[in-house]
C-alpha positions as CSV (number, residue, x, y, z in Angstrom):
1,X,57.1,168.9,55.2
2,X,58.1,167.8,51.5
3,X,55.9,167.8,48.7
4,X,55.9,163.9,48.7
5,X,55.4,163.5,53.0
6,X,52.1,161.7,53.4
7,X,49.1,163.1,55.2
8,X,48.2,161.4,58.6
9,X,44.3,160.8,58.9
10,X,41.5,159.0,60.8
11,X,38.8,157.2,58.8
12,X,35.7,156.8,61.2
13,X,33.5,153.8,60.1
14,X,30.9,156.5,58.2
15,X,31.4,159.2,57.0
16,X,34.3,161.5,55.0
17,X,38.3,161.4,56.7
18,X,39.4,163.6,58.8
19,X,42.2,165.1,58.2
20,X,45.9,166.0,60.4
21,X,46.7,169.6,59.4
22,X,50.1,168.2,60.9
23,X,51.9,164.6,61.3
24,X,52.2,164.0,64.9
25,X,55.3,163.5,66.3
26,X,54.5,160.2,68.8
27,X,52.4,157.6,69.1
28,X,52.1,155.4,72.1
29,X,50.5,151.8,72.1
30,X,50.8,149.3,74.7
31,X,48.8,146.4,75.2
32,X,48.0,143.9,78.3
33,X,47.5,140.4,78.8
34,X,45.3,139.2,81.9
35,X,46.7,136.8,84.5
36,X,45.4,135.4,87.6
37,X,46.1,132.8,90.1
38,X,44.2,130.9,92.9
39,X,45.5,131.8,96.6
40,X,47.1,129.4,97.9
41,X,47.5,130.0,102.3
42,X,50.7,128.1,103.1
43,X,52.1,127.5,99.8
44,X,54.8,129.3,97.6
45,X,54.5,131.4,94.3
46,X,51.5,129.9,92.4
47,X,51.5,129.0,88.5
48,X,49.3,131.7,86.7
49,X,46.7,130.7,84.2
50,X,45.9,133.0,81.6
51,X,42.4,135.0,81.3
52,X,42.4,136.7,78.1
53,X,43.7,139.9,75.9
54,X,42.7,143.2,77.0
55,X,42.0,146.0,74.0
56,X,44.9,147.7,73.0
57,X,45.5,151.4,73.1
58,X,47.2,153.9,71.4
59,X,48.0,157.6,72.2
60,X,48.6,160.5,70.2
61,X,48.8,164.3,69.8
62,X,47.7,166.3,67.4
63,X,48.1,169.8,66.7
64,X,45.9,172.0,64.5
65,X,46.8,175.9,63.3
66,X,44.2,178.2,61.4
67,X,46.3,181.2,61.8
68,X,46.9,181.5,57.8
69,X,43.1,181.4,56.6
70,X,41.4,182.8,60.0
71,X,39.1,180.2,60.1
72,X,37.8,178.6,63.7
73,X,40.1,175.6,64.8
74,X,36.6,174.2,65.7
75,X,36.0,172.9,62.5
76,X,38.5,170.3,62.9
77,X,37.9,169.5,66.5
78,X,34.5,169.5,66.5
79,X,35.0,166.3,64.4
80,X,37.3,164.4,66.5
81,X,35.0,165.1,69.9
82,X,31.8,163.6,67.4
83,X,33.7,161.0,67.3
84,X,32.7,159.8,70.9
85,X,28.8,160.9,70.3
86,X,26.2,157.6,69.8
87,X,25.1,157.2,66.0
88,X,22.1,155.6,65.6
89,X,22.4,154.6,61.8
90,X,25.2,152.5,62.8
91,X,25.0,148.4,62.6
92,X,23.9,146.9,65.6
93,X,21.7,149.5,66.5
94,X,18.6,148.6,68.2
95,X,15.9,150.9,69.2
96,X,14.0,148.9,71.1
97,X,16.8,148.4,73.6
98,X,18.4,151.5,73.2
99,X,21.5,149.5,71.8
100,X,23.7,152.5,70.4
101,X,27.2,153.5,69.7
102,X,29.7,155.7,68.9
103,X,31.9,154.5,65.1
104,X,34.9,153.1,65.3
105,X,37.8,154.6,63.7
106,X,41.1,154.1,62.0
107,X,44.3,156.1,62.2
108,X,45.8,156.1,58.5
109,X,49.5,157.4,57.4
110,X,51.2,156.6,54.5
111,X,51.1,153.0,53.7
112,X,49.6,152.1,57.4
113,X,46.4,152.0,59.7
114,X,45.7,150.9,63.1
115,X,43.4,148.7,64.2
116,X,39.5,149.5,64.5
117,X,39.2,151.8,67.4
118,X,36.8,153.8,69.5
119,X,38.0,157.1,70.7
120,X,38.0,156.4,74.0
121,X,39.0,160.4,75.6
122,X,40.3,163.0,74.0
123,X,41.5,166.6,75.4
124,X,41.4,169.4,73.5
125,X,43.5,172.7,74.5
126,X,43.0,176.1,72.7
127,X,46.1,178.1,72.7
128,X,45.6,180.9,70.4
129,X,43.0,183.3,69.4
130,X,42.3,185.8,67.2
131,X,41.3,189.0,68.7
132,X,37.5,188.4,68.2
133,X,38.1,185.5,70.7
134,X,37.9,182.9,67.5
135,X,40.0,180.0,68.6
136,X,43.2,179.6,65.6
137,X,44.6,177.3,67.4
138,X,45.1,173.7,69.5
139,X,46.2,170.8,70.4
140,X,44.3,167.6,70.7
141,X,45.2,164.3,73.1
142,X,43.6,161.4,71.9
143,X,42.7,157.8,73.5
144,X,42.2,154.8,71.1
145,X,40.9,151.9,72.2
146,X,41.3,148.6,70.4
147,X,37.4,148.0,69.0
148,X,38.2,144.2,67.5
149,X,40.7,141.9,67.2
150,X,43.4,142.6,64.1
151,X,46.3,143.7,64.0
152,X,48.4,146.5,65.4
153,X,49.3,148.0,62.0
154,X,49.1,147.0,58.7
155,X,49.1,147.9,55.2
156,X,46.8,150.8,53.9
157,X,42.9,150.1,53.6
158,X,42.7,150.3,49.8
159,X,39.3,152.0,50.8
160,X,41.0,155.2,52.6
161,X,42.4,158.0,51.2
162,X,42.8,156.8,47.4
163,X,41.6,158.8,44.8
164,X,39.5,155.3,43.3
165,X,37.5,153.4,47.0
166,X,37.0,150.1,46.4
167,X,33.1,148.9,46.2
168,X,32.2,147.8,49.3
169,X,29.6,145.0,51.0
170,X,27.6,145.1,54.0
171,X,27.6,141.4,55.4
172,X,23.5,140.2,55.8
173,X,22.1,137.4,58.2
174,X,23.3,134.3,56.6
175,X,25.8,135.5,54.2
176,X,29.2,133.8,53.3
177,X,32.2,135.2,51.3
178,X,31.8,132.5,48.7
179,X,28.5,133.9,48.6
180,X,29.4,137.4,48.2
181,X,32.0,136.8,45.8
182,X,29.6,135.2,43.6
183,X,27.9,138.4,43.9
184,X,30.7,140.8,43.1
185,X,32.8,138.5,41.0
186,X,30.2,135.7,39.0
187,X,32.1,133.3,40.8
188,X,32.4,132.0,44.6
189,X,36.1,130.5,44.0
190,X,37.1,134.3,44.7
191,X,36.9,134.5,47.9
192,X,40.2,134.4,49.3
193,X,40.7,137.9,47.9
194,X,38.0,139.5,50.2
195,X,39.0,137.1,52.6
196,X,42.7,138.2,52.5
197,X,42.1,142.4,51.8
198,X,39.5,142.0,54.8
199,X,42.0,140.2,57.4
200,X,39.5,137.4,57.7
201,X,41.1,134.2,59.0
202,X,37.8,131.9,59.1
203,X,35.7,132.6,56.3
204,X,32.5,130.9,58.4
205,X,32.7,133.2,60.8
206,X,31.5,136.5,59.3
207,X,29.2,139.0,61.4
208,X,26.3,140.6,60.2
209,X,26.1,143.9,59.8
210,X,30.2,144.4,59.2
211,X,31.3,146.1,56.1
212,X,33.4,144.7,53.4
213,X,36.1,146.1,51.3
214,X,35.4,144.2,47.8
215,X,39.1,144.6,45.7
216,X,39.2,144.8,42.2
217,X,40.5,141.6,40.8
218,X,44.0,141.9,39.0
């Protein structure tokens, strides 16, 4: 790797990246669409009428290698596999109805990310140890699945993995972004640039709860 390759990563919703000791070499995505059509005894091919998107998914392998410092592999898996456990400081959490989940979670290299996703499996595979029986080495398969609509790719969250974040803006009951701009910027005619570094497409329909990037104006 070349002293200018960029670093793969995945961003959960909370907390610090996690970092790819090594770019992987694949990644899979595939997508559905549902269709469905009425029987029809005694006639020919019906016309199909669409029922929706499905989530999309995306597959990848990565490999992780503590041979050089002697430290457990763990360290990094143990991450990825919390991932998948329920966090109860997360929004939408309700204790009263035990309404709890695990973060979502982007994968970030170079000047991309995928979309929001929950790890939806992931297989993780030892395959070298030290002679204390301290695991060095493994290899990780992992499952994304599509959290929320948005885009496949698309350009880097300015809030991941640069040395500056961005402020950002949790979203309360009743909020709007002209609203929030007025907050971050002294004035609501600003909003198209949260509106645009967010992905929003209708700025009345904003959920509460979700997080903002807030961009420094130029």
């Amino acid at each position: 790797m070349t002293a200018n390759a960029q670093k793969a990563f995945l961003q959960p919703e909370k907390g610090e990246k996690i970092p790819c000791l090594f770019n992987p070499t694949e990644l899979s995505f595939s997508r559905a669409n549902s269709w469905a059509a009425p029987e029809m005894p005694g006639k020919g091919v019906p016309t199909l009428n669409y029922t929706g998107a499905q989530s999309g998914s995306m597959t990848l392998r990565l490999f992780f290698d503590t041979t050089d410092d002697g430290n457990p592999v763990t360290t990094y898996t143990d991450q990825l596999l919390g991932l998948m456990e329920v966090d109860s400081s997360l929004p939408g959490t309700n204790e009263n109805t035990n309404n709890a989940r695990p973060p979502w979670v982007q994968f970030n290299w170079g000047s991309m990310h995928s979309f929001k996703a929950v790890v939806s499996s992931a297989s993780v595979s030892f395959t070298y140890f030290s002679s204390q029986g301290t695991p060095l080495r493994a290899t990780v398969d992992l499952t994304l699945t599509q959290y929320e609509d948005g885009k496949v790719f698309g350009p880097q969250n300015p809030t991941s993995g640069t040395p500056h974040p961005q402020r950002a803006h949790r979203v309360q009951p009743g909020e709007t972004l002209d609203r929030i701009a007025a907050t971050h910027y002294g004035s609501p005619t600003n909003w198209r640039a949260i509106a645009e570094i967010n992905g929003i497409e209708d700025p009345l329909a904003l959920k509460p709860g979700r997080v903002l990037a807030i961009p420094e104006l130029i």
